[in-house]
N, C-alpha and C positions, 0 to 999 in steps of 0.2 A: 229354518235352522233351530228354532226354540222350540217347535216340535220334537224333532230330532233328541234333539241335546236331553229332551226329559224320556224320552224314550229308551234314551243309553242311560240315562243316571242311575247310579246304586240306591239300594235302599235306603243307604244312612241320608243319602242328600234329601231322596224324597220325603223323609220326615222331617228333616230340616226344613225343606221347603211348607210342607204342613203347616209345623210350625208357626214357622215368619209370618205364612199369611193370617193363621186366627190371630196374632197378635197386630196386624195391619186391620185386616177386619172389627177388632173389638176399637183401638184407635179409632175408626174410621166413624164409625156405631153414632146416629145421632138423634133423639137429642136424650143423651146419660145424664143423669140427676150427678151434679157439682164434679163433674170427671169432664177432663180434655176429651173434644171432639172436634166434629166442623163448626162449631159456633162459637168456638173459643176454647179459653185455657182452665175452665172451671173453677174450681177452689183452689188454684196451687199457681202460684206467681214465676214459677221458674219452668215450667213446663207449656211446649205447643204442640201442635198435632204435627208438624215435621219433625220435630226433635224426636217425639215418641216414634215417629215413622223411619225416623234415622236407627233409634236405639234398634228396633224390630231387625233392621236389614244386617246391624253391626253382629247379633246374637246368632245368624244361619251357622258359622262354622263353630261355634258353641255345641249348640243341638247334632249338629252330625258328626263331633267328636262321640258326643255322647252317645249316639249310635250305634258307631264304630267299636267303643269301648262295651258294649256291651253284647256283640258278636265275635268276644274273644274269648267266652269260654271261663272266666274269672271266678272262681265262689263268688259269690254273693258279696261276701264283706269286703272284699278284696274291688268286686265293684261300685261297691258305694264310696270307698275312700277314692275310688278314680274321677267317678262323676261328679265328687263334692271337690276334686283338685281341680276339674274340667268347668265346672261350674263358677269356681272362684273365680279364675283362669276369662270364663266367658262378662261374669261383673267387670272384671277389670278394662275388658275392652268395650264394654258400656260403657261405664264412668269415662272413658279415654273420649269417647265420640260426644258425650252429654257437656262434658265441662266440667264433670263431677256432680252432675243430678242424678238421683237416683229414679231411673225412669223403668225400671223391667226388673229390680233383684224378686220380688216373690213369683216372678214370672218366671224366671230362670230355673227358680224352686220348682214350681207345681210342671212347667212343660220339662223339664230336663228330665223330671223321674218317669212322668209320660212317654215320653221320648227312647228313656232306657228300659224301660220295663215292654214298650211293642217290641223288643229285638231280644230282647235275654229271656222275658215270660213266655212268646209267641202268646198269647192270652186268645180267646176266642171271641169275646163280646166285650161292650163296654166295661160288663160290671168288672171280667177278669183283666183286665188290661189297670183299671184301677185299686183292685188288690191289691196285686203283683207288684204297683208304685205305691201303694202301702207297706209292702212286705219290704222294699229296699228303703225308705223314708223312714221306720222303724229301725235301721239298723245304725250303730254309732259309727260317725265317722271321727276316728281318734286325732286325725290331721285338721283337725278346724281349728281355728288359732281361739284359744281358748278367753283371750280378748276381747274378739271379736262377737260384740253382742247388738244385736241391731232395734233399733224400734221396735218394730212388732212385737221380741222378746221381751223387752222391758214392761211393754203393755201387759202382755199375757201375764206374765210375775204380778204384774200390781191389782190387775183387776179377775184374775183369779180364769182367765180363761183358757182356751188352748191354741189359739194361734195358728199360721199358717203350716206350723209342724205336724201338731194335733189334726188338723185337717188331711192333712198327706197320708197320716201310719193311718188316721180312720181307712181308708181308701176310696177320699176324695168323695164322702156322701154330699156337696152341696153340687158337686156333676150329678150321681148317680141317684140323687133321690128329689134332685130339684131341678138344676139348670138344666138338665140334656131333656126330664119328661116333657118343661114347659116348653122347650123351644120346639120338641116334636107336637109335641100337641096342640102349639098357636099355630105351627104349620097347617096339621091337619085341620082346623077351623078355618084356613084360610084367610089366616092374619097379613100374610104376607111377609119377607123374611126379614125384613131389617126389623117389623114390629112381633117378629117372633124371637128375635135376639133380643130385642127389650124386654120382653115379657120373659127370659130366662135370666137376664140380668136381677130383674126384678123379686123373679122368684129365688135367687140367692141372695138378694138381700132382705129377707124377710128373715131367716133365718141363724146368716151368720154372724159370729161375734168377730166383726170387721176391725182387726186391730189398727188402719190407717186410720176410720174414723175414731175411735178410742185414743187413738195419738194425739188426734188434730184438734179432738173435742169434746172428750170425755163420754161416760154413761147417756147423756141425753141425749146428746147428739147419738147415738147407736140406737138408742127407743126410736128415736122420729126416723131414723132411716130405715127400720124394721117396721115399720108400724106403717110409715107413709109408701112403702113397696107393696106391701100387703092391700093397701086401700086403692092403688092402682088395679092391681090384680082384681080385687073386691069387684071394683069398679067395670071390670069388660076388660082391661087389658091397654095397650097402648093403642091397637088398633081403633079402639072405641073411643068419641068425643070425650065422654065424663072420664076414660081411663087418660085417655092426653092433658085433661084437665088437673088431675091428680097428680100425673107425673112431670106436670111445669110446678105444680104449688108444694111438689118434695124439691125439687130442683131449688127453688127459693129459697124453703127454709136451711137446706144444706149449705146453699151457700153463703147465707146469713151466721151459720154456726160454723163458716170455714173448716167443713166435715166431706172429706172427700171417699167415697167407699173404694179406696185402690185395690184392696182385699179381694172384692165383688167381682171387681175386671181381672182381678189377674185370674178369675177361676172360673168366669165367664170366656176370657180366652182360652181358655184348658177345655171348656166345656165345647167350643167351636171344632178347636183340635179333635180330640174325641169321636165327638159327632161325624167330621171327616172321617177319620180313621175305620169306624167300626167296621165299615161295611168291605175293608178292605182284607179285615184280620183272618185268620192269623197268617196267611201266606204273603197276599199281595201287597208287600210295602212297595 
């Protein structure tokens, strides 16, 4: 019957489904320097791997409104104000399942426009599919309650960087020029997959100005998690003893500086998404 039932399902669900699972996948992902996994709750006291495994399931009809909404033909502008009301829409019945943890809002962010940009772009490749949710992520949506300003935002303001926004209108270079290379290419070395999701995890943290850990723990804590991703990698990878080595002694010091790279994952799950996706585009959602 669960054959069946995905053999009849529409396109929007199947990116729904996409979805859910990079964002159970990246959850699942072990062992992540100072982020929830199998081993525990990392550097965040109110978060477990079921709850984050809760939030993931509560977000499907999120992502295939989103969809939905963007196989209707909309301008452009017209669609961004839908999937940022769809979006809100979809936090709020996160928050409702979490208790009020904030377990998946930048996720909502980077998959939602992924999400809408396969069905309204039809895009041919990675790199177009992330344009595309560049191209709607640049645009304003005049219905955001003008209030409403989150962490990340306050970060980016103070420390002069660009945030989970700036990452999106880019069109999503820490997938397209980091996480999706390295996880094909620790494949093709033969790392194996879970240590080739490490090693694209990795390779987005080398480079991004992760505004969770800038929340959690200021400027240095961002050096050491840039610095100590890079010295894994350095190192052979996670596949490799000296790389496993390097990536428990970032683990420590992250967790020492209660720095947790949520940033990282939510774009590491994006990068999963993707990776699925490509090979599917632009017909076969």
């Amino acid at each position: 019957m669960r054959a069946l039932a995905r053999l009849t399902s529409s396109p929007a669900e199947r990116l729904a489904d996409l979805a859910v699972t990079a964002l159970v996948d990246e959850a699942e992902l072990s062992p992540k320097p100072a982020l929830v996994d199998r081993r525990g709750q990392g550097a965040h006291r109110d978060l477990s791997l079921g709850l984050m495994l809760t939030s993931a399931q509560a977000l499907r009809p999120c992502f295939q409104a989103m969809a939905e909404a963007a196989d209707t033909g909309l301008p452009m502008a017209e669609l961004r104000c839908l999937i940022g009301r769809l979006g809100r829409e979809g936090e709020a019945a996160m928050l409702e399942v979490t208790g009020g943890v904030n377990t998946h809002r930048g996720a909502i962010w980077a998959l939602g426009l992924l999400v809408t940009a396969a069905v309204q772009a039809r895009p041919t490749s990675a790199e177009a599919l992330c344009r595309a949710a560049g191209q709607l992520a640049s645009l304003p949506d005049p219905q955001a309650p003008s209030a409403a300003v989150s962490h990340g935002q306050r970060v980016a303001q103070r420390y002069g960087v660009g945030g989970a926004r700036a990452e999106a209108a880019a069109g999503f270079p820490a997938i397209v020029q980091r996480g999706l290379p390295e996880l094909r290419a620790s494949r093709q070395a033969g790392s194996g997959e879970q240590n080739a999701r490490l090693n694209a995890l990795l390779a987005i943290m080398t480079r991004l100005d992760d505004t969770c850990v800038l929340h959690r723990a200021g400027p240095t804590a961002l050096d050491t998690m840039q610095q100590g991703a890079q010295a894994v990698l350095d190192a052979g990878g996670s596949a490799s003893l000296a790389g496993r080595r390097q990536l428990l002694r970032l683990d420590r010091q992250l967790l020492a500086a209660n720095a947790s790279p949520g940033g990282a994952a939510d774009l590491l799950a994006a990068t999963l998404f993707v990776d699925r996706l490509e090979p599917r585009l632009p017909g076969d959602l």
